[in-house]
Structure formats: structure tokens, C-alpha cells
C-alpha positions as CSV (number, residue, x, y, z in Angstrom):
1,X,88.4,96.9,89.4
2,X,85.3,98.1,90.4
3,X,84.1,101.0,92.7
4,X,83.1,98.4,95.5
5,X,85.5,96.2,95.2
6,X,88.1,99.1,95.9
7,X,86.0,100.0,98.7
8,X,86.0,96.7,100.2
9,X,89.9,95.8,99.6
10,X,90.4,99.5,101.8
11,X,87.2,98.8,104.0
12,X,88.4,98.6,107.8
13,X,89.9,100.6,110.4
14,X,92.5,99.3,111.4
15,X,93.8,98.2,108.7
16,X,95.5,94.4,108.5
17,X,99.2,96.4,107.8
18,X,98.8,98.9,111.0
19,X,97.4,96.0,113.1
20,X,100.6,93.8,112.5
21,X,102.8,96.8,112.7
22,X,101.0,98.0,116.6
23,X,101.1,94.4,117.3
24,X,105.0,93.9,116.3
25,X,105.2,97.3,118.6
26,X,103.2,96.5,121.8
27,X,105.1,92.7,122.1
28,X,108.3,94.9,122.1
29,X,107.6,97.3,124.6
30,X,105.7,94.7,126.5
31,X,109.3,92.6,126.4
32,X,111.5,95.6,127.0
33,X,110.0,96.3,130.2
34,X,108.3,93.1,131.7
35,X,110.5,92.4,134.3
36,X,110.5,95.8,135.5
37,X,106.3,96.7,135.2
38,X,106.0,92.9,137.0
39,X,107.7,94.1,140.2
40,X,106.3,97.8,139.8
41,X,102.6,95.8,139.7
42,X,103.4,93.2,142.0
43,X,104.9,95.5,144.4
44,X,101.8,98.3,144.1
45,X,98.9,95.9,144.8
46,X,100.8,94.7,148.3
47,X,101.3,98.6,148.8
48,X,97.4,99.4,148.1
49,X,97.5,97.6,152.3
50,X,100.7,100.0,153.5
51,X,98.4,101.0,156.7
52,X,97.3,98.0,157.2
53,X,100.9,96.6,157.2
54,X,101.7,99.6,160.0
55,X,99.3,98.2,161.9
56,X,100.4,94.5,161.1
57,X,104.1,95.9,162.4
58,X,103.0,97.7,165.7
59,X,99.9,95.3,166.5
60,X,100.3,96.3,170.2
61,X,100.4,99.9,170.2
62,X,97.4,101.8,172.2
63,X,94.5,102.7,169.5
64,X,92.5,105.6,169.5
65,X,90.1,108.1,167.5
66,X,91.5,111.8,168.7
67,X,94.5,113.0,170.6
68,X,94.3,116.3,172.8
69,X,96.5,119.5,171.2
70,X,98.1,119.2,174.8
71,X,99.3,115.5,173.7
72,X,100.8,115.9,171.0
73,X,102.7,119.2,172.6
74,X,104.2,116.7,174.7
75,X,104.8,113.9,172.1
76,X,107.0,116.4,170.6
77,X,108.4,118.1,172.7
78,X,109.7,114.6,173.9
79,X,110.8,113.3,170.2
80,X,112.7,116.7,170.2
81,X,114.4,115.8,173.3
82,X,115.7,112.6,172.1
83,X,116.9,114.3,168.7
84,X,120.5,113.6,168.0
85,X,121.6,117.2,166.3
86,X,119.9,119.9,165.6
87,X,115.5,119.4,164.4
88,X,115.2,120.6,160.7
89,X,111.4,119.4,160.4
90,X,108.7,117.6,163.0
91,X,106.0,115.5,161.1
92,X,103.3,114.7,163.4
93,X,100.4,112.2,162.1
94,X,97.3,112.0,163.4
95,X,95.0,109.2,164.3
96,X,93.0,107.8,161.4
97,X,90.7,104.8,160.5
98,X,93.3,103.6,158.6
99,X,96.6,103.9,161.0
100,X,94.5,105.0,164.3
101,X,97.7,105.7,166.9
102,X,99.5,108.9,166.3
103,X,103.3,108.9,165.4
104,X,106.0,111.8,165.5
105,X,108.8,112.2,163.5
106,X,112.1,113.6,163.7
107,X,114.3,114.9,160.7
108,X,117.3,116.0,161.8
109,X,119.8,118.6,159.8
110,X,122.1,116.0,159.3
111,X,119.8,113.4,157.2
112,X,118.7,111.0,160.3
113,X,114.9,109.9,160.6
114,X,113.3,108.8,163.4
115,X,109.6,107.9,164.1
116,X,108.4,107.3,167.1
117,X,104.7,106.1,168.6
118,X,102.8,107.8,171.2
119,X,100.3,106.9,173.7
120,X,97.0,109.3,174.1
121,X,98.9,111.2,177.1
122,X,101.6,112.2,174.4
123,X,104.2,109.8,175.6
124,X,106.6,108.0,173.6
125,X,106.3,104.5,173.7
126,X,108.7,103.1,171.3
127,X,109.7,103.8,167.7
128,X,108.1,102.4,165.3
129,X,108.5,99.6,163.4
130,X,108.2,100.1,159.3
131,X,110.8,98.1,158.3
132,X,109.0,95.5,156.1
133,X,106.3,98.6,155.2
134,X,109.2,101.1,154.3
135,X,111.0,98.6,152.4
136,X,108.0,97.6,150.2
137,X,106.5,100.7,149.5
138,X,110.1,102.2,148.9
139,X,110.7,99.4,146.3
140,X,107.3,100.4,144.2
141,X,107.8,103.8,144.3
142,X,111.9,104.2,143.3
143,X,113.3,100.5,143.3
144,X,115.2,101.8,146.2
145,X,117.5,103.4,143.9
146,X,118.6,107.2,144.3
147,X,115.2,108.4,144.9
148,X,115.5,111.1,141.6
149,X,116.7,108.4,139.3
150,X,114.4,105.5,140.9
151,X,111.2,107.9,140.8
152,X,111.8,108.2,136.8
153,X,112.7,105.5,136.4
154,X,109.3,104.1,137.7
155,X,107.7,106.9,136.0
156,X,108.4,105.9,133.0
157,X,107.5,102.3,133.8
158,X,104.3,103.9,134.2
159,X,104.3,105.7,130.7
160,X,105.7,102.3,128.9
161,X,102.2,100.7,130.9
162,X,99.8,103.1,129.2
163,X,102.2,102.9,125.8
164,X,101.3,99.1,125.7
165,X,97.2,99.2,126.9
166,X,96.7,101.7,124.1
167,X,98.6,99.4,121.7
168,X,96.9,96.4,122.7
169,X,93.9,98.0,121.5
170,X,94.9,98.7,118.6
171,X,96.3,95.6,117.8
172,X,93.4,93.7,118.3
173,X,90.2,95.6,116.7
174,X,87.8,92.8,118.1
175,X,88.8,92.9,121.7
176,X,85.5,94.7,123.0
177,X,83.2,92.6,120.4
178,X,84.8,89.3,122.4
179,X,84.9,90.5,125.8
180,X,83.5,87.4,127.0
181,X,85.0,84.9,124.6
182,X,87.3,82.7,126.6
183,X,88.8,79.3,124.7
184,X,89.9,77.5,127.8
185,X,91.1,74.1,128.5
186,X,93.0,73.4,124.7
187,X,95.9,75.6,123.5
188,X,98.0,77.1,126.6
189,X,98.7,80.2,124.1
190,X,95.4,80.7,123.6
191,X,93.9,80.1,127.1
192,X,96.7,82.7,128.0
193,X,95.9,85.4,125.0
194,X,92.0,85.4,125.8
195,X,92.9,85.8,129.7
196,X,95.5,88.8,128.8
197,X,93.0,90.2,126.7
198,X,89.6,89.8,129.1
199,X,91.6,91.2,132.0
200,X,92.8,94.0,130.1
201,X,89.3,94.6,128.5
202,X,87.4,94.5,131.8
203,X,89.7,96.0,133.9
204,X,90.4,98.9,131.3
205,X,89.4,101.5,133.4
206,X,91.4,100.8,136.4
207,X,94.6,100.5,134.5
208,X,94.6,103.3,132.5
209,X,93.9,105.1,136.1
210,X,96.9,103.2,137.8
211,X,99.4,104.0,134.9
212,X,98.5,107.3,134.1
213,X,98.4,108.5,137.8
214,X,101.9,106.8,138.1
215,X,103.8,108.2,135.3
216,X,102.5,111.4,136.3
217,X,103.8,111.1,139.9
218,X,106.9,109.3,138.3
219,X,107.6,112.2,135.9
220,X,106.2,115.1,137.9
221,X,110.0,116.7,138.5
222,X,110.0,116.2,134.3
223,X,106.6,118.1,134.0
224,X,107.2,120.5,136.5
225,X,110.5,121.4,134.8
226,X,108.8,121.7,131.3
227,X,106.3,124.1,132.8
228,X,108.8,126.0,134.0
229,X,111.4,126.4,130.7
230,X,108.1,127.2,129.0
231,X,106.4,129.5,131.3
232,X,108.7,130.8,133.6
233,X,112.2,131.0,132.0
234,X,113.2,127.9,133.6
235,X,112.2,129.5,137.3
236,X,110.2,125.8,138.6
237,X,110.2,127.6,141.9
238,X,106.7,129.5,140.5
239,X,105.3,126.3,139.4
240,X,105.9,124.7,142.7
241,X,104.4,127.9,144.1
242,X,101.3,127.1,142.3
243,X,100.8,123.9,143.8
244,X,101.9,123.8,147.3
245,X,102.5,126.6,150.4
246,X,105.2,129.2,150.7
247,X,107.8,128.4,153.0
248,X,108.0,131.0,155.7
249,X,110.6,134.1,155.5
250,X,113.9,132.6,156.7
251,X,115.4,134.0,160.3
252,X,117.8,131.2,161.6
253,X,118.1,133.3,165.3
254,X,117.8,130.7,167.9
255,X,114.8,130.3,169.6
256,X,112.9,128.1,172.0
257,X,110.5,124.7,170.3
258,X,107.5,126.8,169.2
259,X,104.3,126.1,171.1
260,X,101.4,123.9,169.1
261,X,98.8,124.4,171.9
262,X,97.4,127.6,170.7
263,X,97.8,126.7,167.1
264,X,95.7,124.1,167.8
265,X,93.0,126.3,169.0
266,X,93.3,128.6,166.0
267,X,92.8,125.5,163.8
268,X,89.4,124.9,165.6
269,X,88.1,128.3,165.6
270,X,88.5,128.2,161.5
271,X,87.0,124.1,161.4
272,X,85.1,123.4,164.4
273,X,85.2,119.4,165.1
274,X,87.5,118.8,161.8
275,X,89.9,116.4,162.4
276,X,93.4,117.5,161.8
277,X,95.7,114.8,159.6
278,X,98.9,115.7,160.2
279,X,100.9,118.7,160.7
280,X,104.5,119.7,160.1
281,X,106.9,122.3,162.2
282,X,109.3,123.8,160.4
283,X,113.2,124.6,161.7
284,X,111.3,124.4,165.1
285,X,113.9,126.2,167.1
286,X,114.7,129.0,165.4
287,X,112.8,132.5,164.9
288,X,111.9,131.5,161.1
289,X,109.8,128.5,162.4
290,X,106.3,127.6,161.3
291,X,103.6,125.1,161.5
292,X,101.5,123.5,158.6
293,X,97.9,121.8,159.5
294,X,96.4,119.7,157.1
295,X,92.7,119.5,157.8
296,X,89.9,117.0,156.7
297,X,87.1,119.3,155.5
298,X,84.4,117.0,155.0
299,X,84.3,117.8,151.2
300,X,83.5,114.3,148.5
301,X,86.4,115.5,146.5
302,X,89.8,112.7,146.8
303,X,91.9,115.9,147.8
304,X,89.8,117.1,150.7
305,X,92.4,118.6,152.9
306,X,92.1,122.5,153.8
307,X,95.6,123.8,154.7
308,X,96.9,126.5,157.4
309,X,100.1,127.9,157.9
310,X,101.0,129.8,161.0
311,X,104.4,131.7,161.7
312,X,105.8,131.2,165.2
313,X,104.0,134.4,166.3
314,X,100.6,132.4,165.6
315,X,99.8,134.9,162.3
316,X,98.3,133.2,159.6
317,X,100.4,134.0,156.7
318,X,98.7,130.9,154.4
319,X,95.4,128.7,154.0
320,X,94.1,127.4,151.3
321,X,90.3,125.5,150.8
322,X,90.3,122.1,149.4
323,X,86.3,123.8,147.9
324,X,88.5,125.9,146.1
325,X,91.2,124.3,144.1
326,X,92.3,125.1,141.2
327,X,92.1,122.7,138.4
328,X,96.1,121.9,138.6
329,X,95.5,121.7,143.0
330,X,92.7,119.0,142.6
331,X,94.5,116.7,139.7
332,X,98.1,116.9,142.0
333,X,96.3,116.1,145.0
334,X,94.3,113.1,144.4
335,X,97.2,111.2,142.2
336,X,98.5,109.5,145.1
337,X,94.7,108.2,146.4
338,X,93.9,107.1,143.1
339,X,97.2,105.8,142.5
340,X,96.8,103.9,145.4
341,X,93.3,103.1,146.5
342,X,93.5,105.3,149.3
343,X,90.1,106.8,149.2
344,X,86.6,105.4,149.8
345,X,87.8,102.9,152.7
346,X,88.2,99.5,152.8
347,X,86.4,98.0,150.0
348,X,88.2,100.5,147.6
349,X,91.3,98.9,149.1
350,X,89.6,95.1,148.2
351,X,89.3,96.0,144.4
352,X,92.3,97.6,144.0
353,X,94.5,94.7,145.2
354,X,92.2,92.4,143.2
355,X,92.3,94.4,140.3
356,X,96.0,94.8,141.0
357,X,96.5,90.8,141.0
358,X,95.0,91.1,137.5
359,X,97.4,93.9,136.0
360,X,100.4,91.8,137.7
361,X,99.2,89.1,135.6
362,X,99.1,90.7,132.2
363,X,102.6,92.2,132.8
364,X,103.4,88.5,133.5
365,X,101.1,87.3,130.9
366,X,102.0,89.0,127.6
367,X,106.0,87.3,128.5
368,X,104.1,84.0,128.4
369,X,102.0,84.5,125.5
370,X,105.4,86.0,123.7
371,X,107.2,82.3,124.4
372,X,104.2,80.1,123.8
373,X,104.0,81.9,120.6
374,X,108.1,81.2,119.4
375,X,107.4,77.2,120.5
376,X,104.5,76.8,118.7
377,X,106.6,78.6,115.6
378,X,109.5,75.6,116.2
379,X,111.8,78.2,117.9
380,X,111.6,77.9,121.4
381,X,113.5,80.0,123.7
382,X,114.2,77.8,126.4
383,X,117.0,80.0,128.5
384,X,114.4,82.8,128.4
385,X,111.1,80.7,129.9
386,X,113.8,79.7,132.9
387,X,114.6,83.2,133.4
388,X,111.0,83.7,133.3
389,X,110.0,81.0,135.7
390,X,112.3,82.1,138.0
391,X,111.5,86.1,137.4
392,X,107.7,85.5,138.2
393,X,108.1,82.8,141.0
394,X,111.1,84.1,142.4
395,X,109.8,87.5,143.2
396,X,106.8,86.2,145.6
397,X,109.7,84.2,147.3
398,X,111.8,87.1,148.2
399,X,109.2,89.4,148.7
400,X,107.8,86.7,151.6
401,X,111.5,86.3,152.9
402,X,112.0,89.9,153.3
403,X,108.6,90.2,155.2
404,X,110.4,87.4,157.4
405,X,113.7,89.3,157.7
406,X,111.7,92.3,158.6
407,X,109.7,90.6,161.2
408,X,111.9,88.7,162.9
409,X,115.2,91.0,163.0
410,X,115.5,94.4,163.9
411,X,118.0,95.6,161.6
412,X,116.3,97.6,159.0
413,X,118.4,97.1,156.0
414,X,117.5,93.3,156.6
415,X,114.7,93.8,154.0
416,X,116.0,94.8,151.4
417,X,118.9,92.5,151.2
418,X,117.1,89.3,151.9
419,X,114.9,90.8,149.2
420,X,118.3,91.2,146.8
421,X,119.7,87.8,147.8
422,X,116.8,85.5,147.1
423,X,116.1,87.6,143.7
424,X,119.6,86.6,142.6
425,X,119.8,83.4,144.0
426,X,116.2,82.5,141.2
427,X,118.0,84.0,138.8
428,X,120.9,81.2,139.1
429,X,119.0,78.8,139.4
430,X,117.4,79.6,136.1
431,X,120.7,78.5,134.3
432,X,120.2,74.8,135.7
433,X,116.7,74.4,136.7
434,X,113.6,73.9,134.5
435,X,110.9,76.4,133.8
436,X,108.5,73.9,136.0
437,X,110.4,73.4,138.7
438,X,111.0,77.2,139.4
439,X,107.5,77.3,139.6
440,X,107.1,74.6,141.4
441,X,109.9,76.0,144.3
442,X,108.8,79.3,143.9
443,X,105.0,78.6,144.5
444,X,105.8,76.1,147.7
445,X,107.9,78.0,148.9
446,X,105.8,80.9,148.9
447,X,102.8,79.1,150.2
448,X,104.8,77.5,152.7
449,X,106.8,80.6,154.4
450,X,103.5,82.8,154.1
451,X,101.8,80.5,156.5
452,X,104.6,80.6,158.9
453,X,105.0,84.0,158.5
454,X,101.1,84.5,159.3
455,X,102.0,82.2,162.4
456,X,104.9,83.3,163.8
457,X,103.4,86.9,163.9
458,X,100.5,85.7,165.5
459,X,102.4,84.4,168.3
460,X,105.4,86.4,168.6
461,X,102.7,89.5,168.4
462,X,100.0,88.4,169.8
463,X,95.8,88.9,169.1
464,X,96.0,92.7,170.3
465,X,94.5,94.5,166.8
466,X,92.0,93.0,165.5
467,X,93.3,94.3,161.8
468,X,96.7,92.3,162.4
469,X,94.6,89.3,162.4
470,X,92.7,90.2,159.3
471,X,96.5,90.6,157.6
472,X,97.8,87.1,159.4
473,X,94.7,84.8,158.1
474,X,94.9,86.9,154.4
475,X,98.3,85.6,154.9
476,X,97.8,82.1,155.4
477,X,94.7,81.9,153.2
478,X,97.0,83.0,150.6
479,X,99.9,80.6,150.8
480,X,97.6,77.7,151.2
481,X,96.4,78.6,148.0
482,X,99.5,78.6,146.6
483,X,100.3,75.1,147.9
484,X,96.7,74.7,146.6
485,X,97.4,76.0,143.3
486,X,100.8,73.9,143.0
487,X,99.2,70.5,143.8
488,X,96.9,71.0,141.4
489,X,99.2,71.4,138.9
490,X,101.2,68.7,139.8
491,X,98.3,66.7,139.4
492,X,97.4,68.2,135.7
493,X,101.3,66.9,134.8
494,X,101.2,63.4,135.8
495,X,97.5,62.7,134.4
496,X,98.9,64.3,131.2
497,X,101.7,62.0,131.4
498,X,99.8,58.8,132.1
């Protein structure tokens, strides 16, 4: 054998062997975790609107750009009033573009939550309603599982995400050289590999963000423990210390609600004309209390909150400049923003749930490409594409009926049981129903209950924020392209069949 042949027969990185072998790997991981990264995706891109749902749930609640330090003394010091027990923590949230009413919140020492809305005189109005926007958001970010065990678990959903869009890469060594080579219209296993492949390709960027920045929140109590058995003898409280504020030296001694009103004015003399995004009072009625003020600093950075920490005396015993972050401060807090979208305003928000759509469809599409693949081998797995069907189709349906249940009941556990029931209810039906009429149901059915959903809001609610509109006709646009979609394909079947 000559010298070039050799060099030709070993020529090409990656070679054919490892290509196979990352291939064989990333259709494994893809399949151990489908179901579970589909719902993680599908769930996130409907979370990248979480405000805009707020707003969608409370559509007649007074709107507003500022409220006085003297309003929000009362809004407390009315939510504190109506606590049941004895007040462990006050969250109050300032107006903002995105949510612009403020809302107070109540943690008592026993574990009960309340959140209540207040008008620009500081008076309670009502609680709020996040039952639909609680439910959703608490599903993407632990499964509403025990919120330790849920968190991982989504975590490392996150890490199996990157695993497989590194793989992918791998396993296909022309995938940038035919970015733009689509064969559509002949083989459905084709038509679907050059889609999962082009999304994956052009969206690169964004999904590598996404899964990163979610394992990393997913995992953080892992990383955060493996910092601390390797640099601090297993002490995590100095890594924690690192990142976020002391809490204040403890004195339980009773004491009256500390005063906000002239921490409000200490806040100004530091950042004249910042706005202040939220601020929490710790053990409010007892000698140890203190307040935290999170403060827009007008910085480009994604974390771009200054920080200030006052003991009940008004001393300033903490602050900390978004300008001047340390590496580890800057990467912890812009995770969640980029995560998310939540930075750069509303068309940020726009290509993240597009570009969302599309990472929900490789997580379905690589199951689809997986089964096309064993029918076109002669060994179809027909139990699997009903589970599939009803997996893909069925989760649209019962997220839409929980939005329903949410909407129209005031029970807040309505959600996420509606959610449950419907889920399992597709999942039957997969043991008697074909793949194409799970679709079918699932797709009108969707369509169907998102435009009543988008109309019975609009007239149970009312035209009061101009934002719940904008959710309401997304909402009906979207089912009726569902019931779009699912004509046409109806259509495609019987002109086949002819």
C-alpha cells in the first residue's frame, strides 16, 4: 500500500467509525429523555411571556409607572395586617414595563403565601391571581415535584440538551456545509432529518444558550456544593457568601413592623431617580429585621441591579454595584434573563418564543426521525408512534385545559390536575387510537379550546389592558392555525388516498 493511499484510507476527521458510534449515542440520549426535554421546551417558550400572562390574569388591575415610598408603607403595612401567624419575609415588587402594578407578598413562619395587588394609594385591592402563571412556570422549572429533586431533575434535562447538540455535530460532519439544503416534499424521514438538522444549525446559538444557562440554574445547589468540598471543607455557606448578601445578625426580641419611608429616602440619596425593583423585609417584627433594595442602575450589563441592605436602625451594613461584579456575580445574575429572554424587551421576548417553537420541535423531531427510520428498516414500532402521537399532541391539550381550569375556577390546584388528568387520559388513548388520530384530536382540540379560551377571557375580563388583548388574539391566531394546520393535513391524506 502506498504512502497516499494510507493517507487517504485515514483522511477525515471524523472518522466514519466515531461518526456511527456519536450517532448510535446522540439517538439514545435523544430517546432517553424526549418526553421529558419536550415538556421542559414546550413549557419554557410559554414561560418566556410569564409577565405578560400576569397581566393576562389581572387585566383589570390599576397600571402605573412609579409608586410613592409612602404607598408602599401602607401596602404593607396592610398585607401585614391581614397575615395569618407571625410575617417571616415581605416581598414587595415594583412597577415595571413588563408587570407595571405593584404587588406585596406575605410569607408567613408557617409556610403560607399570599400576594396581594395594590392601587397607587397603597391599598390592597385584591390578591392576585397566578394560578395558570404559577402553575406553568412551576412545571418548567421543577415539574412541580419537591422543588430540590424537580430543580435537578430539570437540570439535568438541561445537561442531556447540550450532551445531544454537541453530538449531533459530531455525528453529522456536513451539517454547516448544508445548512441550506432542505429535500422537501419526498421522503417524510428525510423532510424531517433536514428540518432537525437546519433548526439545530441556525438556531445553534440560542440553544446552546438555553441549555447551558438551564443546567447551570438546574444544577447550581450541585455546583455550589462541589465548590464548597473543594474549597471550603464542605462550608457552601462561604460560597453562598460570595454570591449574594449577608443576612443580618439575628435578635428575635419583638418589635414594631420596621418603617420603609426613610429607607426609601436613603435609597435615593445613593441613586437619584433609579427606579427601585423590588425589595424584601426581613423577620419584620423583630429587632433583627432588615430591608434589601434592588436597584436598576442604568448599567448595559443583563445583571444591572445595585443592591442595599439596611438594618432596622437605617445603617447600611451591605451594598454592592452591579459596575462592579465579580466574574462569578455577573455569570449568576444574568442566567435567569438569558435563560429566559428577559432582557432587551419585547422583541427579545418574540425570538425567544420563536426560537423556542423550534427547539420544542427538534426534541419532538429527533423521536420522529428515530421511528421513520425503524419503518423504513421493516421494523416499525407502532405502540411507540401512539405513545408519541399522543405525548406531542396531548401536551398542547392539557396545557390549554389547565389555562381553562385556571381561568375559570378559583381553586388553585385546579391547574395542575386538569393538567395531570388530560396528560393521562392521551396516554390511554394511545393503547387504542392511531398515531393520526391523536394528532388529529390533539391539534383540534387545541385549536378549538384556545379560541374559546381567548374569548371567554375577553368577555369574562373585559378590554381593560391593552396587553391582555395582545395575549387573547395570539391566542386565537394560534388555535386557528392549528385547525388550519389539521385541515390541511386532512386534505394531504385523502388526495394521497385518491
Amino acid at each position: 500500500m502506498t504512502t497516499s493511499q494510507t493517507k487517504k484510507k485515514g483522511a477525515g476527521f471524523p472518522s466514519p467509525d466515531l461518526v456511527r458510534a456519536v450517532l448510535k449515542g446522540h439517538s439514545g440520549l435523544g430517546l432517553a429523555f424526549a418526553a421529558l426535554l419536550y415538556l421542559i421546551c414546550l413549557t419554557g417558550t410559554i414561560a418566556v411571556f410569564a409577565n405578560e400572562f400576569y397581566r393576562w390574569e389581572n387585566p383589570q388591575v390599576e397600571r402605573m409607572e412609579t409608586i410613592s415610598g409612602d404607598a408602599v408603607q401602607a401596602a404593607y403595612r396592610a398585607a401585614m395586617d391581614r397575615a395569618k401567624g407571625p410575617v417571616e419575609h415581605v416581598y414587595v415588587l415594583m412597577p415595571s414595563k413588563d408587570r407595571p402594578w405593584p404587588t406585596v407578598r406575605i410569607d408567613t413562619e408557617d409556610g403560607t403565601r399570599t400576594t396581594w395587588i395594590v392601587d397607587s394609594e397603597g391599598r390592597i385591592t385584591g390578591a392576585l391571581r397566578e394560578s395558570w402563571t404559577h402553575f406553568l412556570t412551576r412545571l418548567h422549572i421543577n415539574l412541580h415535584l419537591p422543588q430540590r429533586w424537580g430543580i435537578f431533575i430539570v437540570g439535568l434535562s438541561g445537561v442531556a440538551l447540550l450532551s445531544s447538540l454537541i453530538s449531533g455535530l459530531l455525528a453529522h460532519p456536513r451539517i454547516f456545509r448544508d445548512a441550506f439544503h432542505l429535500r422537501l416534499g419526498g421522503s417524510r424521514r428525510l423532510q424531517e432529518a433536514d428540518l432537525h438538522n437546519r433548526i439545530g444549525v441556525w438556531a445553534l446559538p440560542f440553544h446552546v444558550t438555553v441549555s447551558l444557562t438551564g443546567a447551570l440554574l438546574g444544577l447550581s445547589t450541585v455546583i455550589i456544593g462541589a465548590i464548597g468540598l473543594a474549597v471550603f471543607q464542605g462550608d457552601t455557606a462561604k460560597v453562598y457568601a460570595i454570591f449574594t448578601p449577608p443576612h443580618p445578625a439575628e435578635d428575635t426580641r419583638p418589635a414594631p413592623p420596621v418603617d420603609l419611608r426613610p429607607l426609601f429616602a436613603k435609597v435615593a440619596e445613593r441613586e437619584p431617580g433609579a427606579p427601585i425593583s423590588y425589595l424584601v423585609v426581613e423577620h419584620p417584627t423583630e429587632q433583627g429585621a432588615a430591608v434589601m433594595f434592588e436597584v436598576e442602575s442604568g448599567t448595559t450589563r443583563i445583571a444591572s441591579n445595585d443592591v442595599y441592605a439596611f438594618d432596622r436602625s437605617g445603617a447600611l451594613y451591605y451594598q454592592q454595584q452591579a459596575a462592579q461584579n465579580n466574574i462569578g456575580q455577573q455569570i449568576l445574575g444574568s442566567l435567569g434573563p438569558l435563560h429566559f429572554g428577559w432582557f432587551g424587551g419585547g422583541i427579545v421576548k418574540i425570538a425567544y418564543g420563536l426560537l423556542g417553537l423550534g427547539l420544542t420541535y427538534l426534541a419532538a423531531g429527533g423521536v420522529h426521525i428515530w421511528l421513520a427510520r425503524r419503518r423504513d428498516k421493516g421494523r416499525p414500532a407502532p405502540g411507540w408512534e401512539r405513545v408519541w402521537a399522543a405525548i406531542v399532541w396531548g401536551q398542547p391539550l392539557a396545557l390549554t385545559c389547565a389555562a381553562i381550569a385556571a381561568l375559570f375556577t378559583v381553586v388553585g390546584a385546579v391547574p395542575i390536575w386538569t393538567w395531570g388528568t388530560i396528560s393521562l387520559a392521551a396516554l390511554a388513548a394511545a393503547a387504542v387510537a392511531t398515531p393520526a388520530s391523536l394528532s388529529g384530536v390533539g391539534r383540534n382540540g387545541t385549536g378549538a379550546l384556545l379560541i374559546a379560551l381567548a374569548i371567554g377571557h375577553a368577555i369574562l375580563f373585559g378590554a381593560n389592558d391593552m396587553m391582555a388583548l395582545i395575549v387573547d388574539g395570539s391566542l386565537a391566531l394560534m388555535g386557528a392555525s392549528l385547525l388550519d394546520v389539521s385541515s390541511y393535513s386532512r386534505t394531504r391524506l385523502q388526495v394521497k388516498s385518491a
